[in-house]
N, C-alpha and C positions, 0 to 999 in steps of 0.2 A: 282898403280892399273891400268889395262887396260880396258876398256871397250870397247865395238863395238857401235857405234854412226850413228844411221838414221840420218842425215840430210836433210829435204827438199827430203827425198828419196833415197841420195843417203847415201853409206855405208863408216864409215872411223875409225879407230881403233886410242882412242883416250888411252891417256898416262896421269893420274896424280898422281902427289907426291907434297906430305903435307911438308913443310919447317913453315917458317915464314908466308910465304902466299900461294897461289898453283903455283906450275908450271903444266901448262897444253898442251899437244904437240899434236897436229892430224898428224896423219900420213898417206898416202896416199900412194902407188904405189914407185914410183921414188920422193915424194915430204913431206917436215916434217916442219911444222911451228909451234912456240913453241912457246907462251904467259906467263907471270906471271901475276898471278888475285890476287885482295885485296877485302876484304866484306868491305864495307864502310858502308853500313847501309843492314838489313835483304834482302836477293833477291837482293841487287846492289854492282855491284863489276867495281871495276875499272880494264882495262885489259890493260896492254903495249906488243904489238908486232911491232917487233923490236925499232922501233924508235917514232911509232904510239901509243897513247893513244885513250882508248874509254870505254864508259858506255856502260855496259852491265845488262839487268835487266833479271830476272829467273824464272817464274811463274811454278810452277808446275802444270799441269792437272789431270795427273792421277800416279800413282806409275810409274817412270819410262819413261813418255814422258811430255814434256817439251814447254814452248814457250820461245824463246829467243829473244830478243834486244836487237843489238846492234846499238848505236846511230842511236834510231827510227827505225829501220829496221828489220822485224821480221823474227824468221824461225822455224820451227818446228823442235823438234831433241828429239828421243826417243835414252834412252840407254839402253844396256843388257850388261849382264856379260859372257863374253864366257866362262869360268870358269862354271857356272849356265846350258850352253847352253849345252854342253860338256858333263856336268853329268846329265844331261836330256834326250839327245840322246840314250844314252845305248844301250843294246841290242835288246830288246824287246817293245812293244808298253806300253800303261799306264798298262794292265793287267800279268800276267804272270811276269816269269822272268826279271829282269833287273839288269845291270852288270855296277858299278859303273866304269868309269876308271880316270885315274891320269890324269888332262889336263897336267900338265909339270911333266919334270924330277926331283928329291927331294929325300927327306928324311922322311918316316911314324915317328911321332914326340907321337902322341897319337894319341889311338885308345877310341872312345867316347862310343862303345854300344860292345855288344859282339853277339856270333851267337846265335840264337833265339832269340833276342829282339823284340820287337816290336817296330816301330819307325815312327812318325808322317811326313808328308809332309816337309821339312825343316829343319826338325831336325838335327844335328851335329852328324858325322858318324865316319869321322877320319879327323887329321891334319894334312899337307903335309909341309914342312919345303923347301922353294928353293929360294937360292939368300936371304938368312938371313930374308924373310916374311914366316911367317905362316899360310896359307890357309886353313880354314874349308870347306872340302865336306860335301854337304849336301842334304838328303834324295832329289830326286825328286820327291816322293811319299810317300803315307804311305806304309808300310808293315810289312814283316818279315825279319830280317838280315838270311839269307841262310847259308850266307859265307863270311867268311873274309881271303882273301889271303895273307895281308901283316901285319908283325908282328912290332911292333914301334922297330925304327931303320935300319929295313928296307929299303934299297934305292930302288927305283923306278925308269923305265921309262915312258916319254909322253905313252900313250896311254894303260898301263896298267890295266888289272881287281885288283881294292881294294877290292870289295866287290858286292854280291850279295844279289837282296835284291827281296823275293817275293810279 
């Protein structure tokens, strides 16, 4: 899963995948440093990068931003889903129109509502199949489904209209 990671303000696109333990990679510009993390006890996780070990504790504040230490040292780091950010964007502002599109290239896998539905802020819209994970799009709003353009099976590209939603 990728997410986009405030740190301390600044921006960096962080990478994790679930194994045994996590591998977690920030990534940065010209620069990628990768950690494996273990929970040892609730909110403390032991992290090794590269050769370095360290205690790292997790406090959550609010959905989504974060206080971190690592050995005594704190930093604030809020995360979002570009995924989320993507199909929030759309075309149109909170009212009116708005035009779901595909953040990546894929495969329409199931289609969750049909045209005229009604469907709540969050709600599960369609599934996107790419790189063997399955991605739920999900309502940024309440509305009406308008339109649905792609049919399950359907291959997709980035930046495509799924669906329109009033």
């Amino acid at each position: 899963m990728k997410l986009i990671a405030s740190i301390n303000g600044e921006e960096r696109l962080v990478e994790v995948s679930a194994s045994e333990g996590r591998e977690v990679r920030l990534l940065k510009q010209d620069e990628e440093k990768s950690a494996d993390l273990v929970e040892t006890e609730p909110g403390v996780y032991s992290a090794i990068v590269g050769r370095q070990s360290y205690e790292v504790r997790l406090e959550e504040y609010e959905k989504g931003d974060f206080g971190i230490w690592v050995d005594s040292h704190e930093c604030r780091v809020e995360l979002s889903d570009p995924r989320r950010l993507a199909a929030r964007r759309g075309t149109a502002a909170s009212s009116g129109l708005l035009e779901m599109k595909a953040p990546m290239p894929g495969k329409v896998v199931r289609r969750l509502v049909a045209e005229g539905d009604a469907v709540e802020e969050d709600q599960g819209v369609i599934v996107i199949e790419a790189m063997k994970m399955q991605n739920e799009l999900r309502a940024p709003k309440a509305g009406v489904v308008c339109e649905l353009r792609a049919a399950e099976g359907d291959s997709v590209a980035a930046g495509e209209t799924l669906a329109v939603l009033e």
